[in-house]
C-alpha positions as CSV (number, residue, x, y, z in Angstrom):
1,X,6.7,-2.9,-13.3
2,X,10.0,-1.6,-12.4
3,X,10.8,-0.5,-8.5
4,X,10.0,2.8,-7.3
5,X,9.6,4.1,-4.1
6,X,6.1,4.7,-2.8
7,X,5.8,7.2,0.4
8,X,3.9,6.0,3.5
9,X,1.7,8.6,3.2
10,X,0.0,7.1,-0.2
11,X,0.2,3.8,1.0
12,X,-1.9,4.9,4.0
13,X,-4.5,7.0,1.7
14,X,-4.6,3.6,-0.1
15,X,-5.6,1.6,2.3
16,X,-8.3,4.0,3.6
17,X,-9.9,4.9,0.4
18,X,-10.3,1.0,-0.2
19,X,-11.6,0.2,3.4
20,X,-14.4,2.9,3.0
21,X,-15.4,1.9,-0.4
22,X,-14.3,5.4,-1.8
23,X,-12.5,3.7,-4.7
24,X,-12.3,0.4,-6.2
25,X,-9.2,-1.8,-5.9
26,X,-8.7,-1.3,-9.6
27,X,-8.9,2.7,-9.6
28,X,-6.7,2.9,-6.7
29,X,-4.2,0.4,-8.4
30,X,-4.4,2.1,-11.7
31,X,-3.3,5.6,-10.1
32,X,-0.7,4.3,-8.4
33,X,0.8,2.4,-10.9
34,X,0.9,-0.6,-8.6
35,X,0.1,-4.5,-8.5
36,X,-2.5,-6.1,-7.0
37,X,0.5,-7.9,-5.4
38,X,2.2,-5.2,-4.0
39,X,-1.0,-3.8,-3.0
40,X,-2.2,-6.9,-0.4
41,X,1.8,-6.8,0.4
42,X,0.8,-3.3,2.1
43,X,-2.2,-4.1,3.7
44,X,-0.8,-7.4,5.2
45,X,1.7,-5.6,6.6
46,X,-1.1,-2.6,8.0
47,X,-2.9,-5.3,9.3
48,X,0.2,-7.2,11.4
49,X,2.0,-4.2,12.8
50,X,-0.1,-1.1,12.0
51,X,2.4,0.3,9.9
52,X,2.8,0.0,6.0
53,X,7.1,0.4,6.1
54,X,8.7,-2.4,7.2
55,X,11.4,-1.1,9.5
56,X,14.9,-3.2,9.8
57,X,17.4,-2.2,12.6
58,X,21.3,-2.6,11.8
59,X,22.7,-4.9,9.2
């Protein structure tokens, strides 16, 4: 899959619809367009800082 920017937002609404059980992983995945990768990227990063944007600072 080619890059493309995905808004915090969605990556939020992600996480939440799969947490509740509102969607399966593979819906949510398939209507993103995203990997299953990219997708545990995400939450892995929810999970260590509570925010799914990695923030850098200079350089």
């Amino acid at each position: 899959m080619a890059y493309r920017k995905i808004s915090r937002d969605v990556k939020i609404a992600a996480i939440r619809l799969y947490q509740r059980h509102l969607l399966s992983l593979n819906v949510i995945l398939e209507c993103l367009g995203i990997s299953k990768r990219t997708f545990r990227r995400i939450t892995q990063l929810w999970r260590l800082t509570g925010d799914v944007v990695r923030h850098t600072f200079g350089i």
